[in-house]
C-alpha positions as CSV (number, residue, x, y, z in Angstrom):
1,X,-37.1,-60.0,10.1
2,X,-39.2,-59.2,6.6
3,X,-38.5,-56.3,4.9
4,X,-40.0,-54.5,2.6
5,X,-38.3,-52.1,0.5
6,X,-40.4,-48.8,-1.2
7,X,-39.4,-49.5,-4.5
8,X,-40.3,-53.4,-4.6
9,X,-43.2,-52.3,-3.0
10,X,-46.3,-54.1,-4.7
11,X,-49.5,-52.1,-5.7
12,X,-53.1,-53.5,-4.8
13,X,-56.3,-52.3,-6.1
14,X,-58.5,-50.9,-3.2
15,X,-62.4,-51.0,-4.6
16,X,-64.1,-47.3,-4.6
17,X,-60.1,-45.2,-4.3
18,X,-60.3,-42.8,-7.0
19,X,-57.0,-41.1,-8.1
20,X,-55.3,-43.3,-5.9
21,X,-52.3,-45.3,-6.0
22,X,-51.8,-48.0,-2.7
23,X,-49.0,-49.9,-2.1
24,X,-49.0,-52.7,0.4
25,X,-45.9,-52.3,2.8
26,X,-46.4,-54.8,5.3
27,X,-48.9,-58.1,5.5
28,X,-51.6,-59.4,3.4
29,X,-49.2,-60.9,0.2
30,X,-46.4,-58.2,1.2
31,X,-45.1,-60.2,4.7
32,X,-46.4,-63.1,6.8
33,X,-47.9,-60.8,10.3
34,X,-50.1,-62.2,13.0
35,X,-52.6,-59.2,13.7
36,X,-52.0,-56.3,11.3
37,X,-51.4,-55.2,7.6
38,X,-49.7,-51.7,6.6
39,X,-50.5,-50.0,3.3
40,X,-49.3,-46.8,2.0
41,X,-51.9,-44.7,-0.3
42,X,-50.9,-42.2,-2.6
43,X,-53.6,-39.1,-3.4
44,X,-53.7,-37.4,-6.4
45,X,-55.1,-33.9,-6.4
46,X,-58.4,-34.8,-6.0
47,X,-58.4,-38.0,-5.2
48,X,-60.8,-39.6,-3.0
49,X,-62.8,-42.6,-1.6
50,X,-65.8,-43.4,-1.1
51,X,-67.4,-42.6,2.1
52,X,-67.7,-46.4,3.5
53,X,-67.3,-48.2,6.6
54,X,-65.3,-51.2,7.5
55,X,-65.7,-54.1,10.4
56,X,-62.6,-53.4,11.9
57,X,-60.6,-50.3,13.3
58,X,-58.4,-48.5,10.5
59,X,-55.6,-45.9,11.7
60,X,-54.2,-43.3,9.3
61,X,-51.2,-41.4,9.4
62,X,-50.4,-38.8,6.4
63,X,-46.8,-38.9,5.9
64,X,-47.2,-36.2,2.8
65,X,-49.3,-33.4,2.2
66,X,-53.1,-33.0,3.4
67,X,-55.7,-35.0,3.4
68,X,-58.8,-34.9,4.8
69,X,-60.8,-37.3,6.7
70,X,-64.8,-37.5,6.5
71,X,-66.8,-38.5,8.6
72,X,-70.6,-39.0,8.9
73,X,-70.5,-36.5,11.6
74,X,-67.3,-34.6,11.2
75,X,-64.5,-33.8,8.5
76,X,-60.9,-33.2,9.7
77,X,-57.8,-32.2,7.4
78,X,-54.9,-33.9,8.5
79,X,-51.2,-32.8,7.9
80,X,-47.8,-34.3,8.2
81,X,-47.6,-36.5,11.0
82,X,-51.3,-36.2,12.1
83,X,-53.2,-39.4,12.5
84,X,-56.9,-40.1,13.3
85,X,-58.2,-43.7,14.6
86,X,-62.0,-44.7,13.1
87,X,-63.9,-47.7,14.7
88,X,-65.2,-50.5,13.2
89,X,-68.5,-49.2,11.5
90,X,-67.0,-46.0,11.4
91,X,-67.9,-44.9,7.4
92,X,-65.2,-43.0,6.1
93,X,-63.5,-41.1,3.0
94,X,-60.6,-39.5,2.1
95,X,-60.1,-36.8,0.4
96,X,-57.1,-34.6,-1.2
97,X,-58.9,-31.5,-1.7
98,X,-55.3,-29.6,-2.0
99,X,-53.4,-29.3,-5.9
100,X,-50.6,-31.3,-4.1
101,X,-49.9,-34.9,-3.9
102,X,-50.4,-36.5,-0.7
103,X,-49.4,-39.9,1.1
104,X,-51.1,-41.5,3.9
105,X,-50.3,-44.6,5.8
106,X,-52.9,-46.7,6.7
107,X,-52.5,-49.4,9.4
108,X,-55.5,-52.1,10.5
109,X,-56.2,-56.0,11.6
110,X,-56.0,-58.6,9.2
């Protein structure tokens, strides 16, 4: 078993997250895994990303707050304990457009 406790928690630096704070929970340098890395991203009022896409399937789960999810074709605002799955290609950003903090989990391949 590897654990990773919140407050040893190590930050990385995700290019184009504005506002943002991420933490990586599980994978990557945080734990050895075979298929899948966990970070945790904290949202500023206002905080944002860049609307991009990635190669591989990302799943987000907001554990804090609202955020909302853009889309080329759509924009959704997720609450506590909503998720949303995007597919590889899929651009996205994220966006804390509330005066509130929010937290959102982000879970995809390695």
């Amino acid at each position: 078993m590897q654990v990773t406790r919140y407050s040893e928690a190590k930050p990385y630096e995700a290019p184009e997250h504005y506002d943002m704070r991420c933490l990586r929970l599980q994978g990557k340098e945080a734990t050895v895994t075979d298929t899948i890395w966990i970070g945790l991203s904290h949202l500023l009022p206002g905080g944002h990303t860049s609307l991009k896409d990635a190669a591989v399937e990302k799943i987000y789960i907001v554990v804090a707050g609202e955020v909302t999810v853009e889309t080329v074709d759509a924009a959704v605002t997720l609450g506590v304990l909503d998720s949303c799955r995007l597919a590889p290609g899929e651009a996205r950003a994220l966006v804390n457009r509330t005066n509130a903090p929010a937290s959102i989990l982000l879970a995809m391949p390695t």
